[in-house]
One Martini backbone bead per residue (centre of mass of N, CA, C, O) as a GRO file, in nm:
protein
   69
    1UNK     BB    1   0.090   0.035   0.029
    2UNK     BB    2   0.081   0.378  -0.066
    3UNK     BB    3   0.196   0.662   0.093
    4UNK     BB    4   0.096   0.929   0.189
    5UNK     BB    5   0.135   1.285   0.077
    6UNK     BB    6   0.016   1.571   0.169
    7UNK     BB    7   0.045   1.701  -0.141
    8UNK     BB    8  -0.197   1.476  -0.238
    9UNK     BB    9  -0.381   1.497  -0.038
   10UNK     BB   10  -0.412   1.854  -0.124
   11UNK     BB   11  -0.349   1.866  -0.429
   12UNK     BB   12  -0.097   2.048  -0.522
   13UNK     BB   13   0.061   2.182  -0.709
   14UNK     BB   14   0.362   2.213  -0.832
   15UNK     BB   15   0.475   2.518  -0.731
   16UNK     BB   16   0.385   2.455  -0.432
   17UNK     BB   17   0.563   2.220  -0.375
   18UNK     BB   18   0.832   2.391  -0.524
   19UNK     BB   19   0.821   2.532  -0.215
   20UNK     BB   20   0.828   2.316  -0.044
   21UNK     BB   21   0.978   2.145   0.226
   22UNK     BB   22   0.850   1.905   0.204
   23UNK     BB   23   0.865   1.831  -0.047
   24UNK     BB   24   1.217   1.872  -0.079
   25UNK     BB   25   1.275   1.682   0.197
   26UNK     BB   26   1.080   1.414   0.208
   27UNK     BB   27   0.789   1.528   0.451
   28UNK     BB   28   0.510   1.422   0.385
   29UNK     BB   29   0.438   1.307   0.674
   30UNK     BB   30   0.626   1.516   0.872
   31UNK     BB   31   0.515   1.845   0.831
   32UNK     BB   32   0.456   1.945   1.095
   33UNK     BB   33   0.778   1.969   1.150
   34UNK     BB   34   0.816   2.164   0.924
   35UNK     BB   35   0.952   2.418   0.828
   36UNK     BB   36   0.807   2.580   0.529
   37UNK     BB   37   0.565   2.555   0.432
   38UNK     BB   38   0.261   2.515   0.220
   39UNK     BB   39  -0.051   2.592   0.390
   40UNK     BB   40  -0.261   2.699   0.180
   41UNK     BB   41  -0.033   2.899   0.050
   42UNK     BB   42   0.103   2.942   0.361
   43UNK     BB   43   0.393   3.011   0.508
   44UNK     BB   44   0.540   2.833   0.720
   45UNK     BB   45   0.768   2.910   1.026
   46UNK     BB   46   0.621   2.825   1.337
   47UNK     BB   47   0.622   2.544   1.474
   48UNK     BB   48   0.466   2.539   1.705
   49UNK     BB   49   0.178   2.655   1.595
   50UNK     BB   50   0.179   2.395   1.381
   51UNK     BB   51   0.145   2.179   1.587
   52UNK     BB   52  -0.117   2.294   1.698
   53UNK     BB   53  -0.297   2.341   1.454
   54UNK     BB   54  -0.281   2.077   1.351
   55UNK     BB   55  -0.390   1.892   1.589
   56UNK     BB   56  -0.689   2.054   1.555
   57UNK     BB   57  -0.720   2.136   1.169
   58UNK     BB   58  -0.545   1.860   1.042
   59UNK     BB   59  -0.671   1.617   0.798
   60UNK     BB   60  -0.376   1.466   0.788
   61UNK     BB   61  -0.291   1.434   1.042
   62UNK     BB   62  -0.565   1.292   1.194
   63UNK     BB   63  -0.556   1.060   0.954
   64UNK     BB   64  -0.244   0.964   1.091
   65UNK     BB   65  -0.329   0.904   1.362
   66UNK     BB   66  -0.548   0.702   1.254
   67UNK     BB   67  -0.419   0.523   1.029
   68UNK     BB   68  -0.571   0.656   0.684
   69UNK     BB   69  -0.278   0.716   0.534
   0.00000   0.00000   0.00000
């Protein structure tokens, strides 16, 4: 079975993936944790801010907790 990953799960057009350091890093499995990513088109920079903001309002955080994606 195939692991999705971010940008995948949010279908992320080309040039947002290559903007994004989860895409860069080949870090979409744990993107909660890297700064720099585009959510939602919306440089990330504050790690701690993003890791509280996935667990309460992000659908592929709370899908890979859930072990669905």
């Amino acid at each position: 079975m195939a692991m999705t990953n971010c940008w995948e799960f949010f279908k992320c057009p080309v040039e947002r993936r290559q903007a994004c350091t989860a895409f860069t890093m080949n870090a979409g499995r744990i993107c909660w944790l890297v700064t720099g990513t585009q959510c939602g088109g919306i440089t990330q920079n504050a790690r701690d801010l993003k890791i509280a903001e996935c667990r309460c309002a992000c659908d592929f955080f709370l899908k890979l907790q859930a072990k669905e994606v």
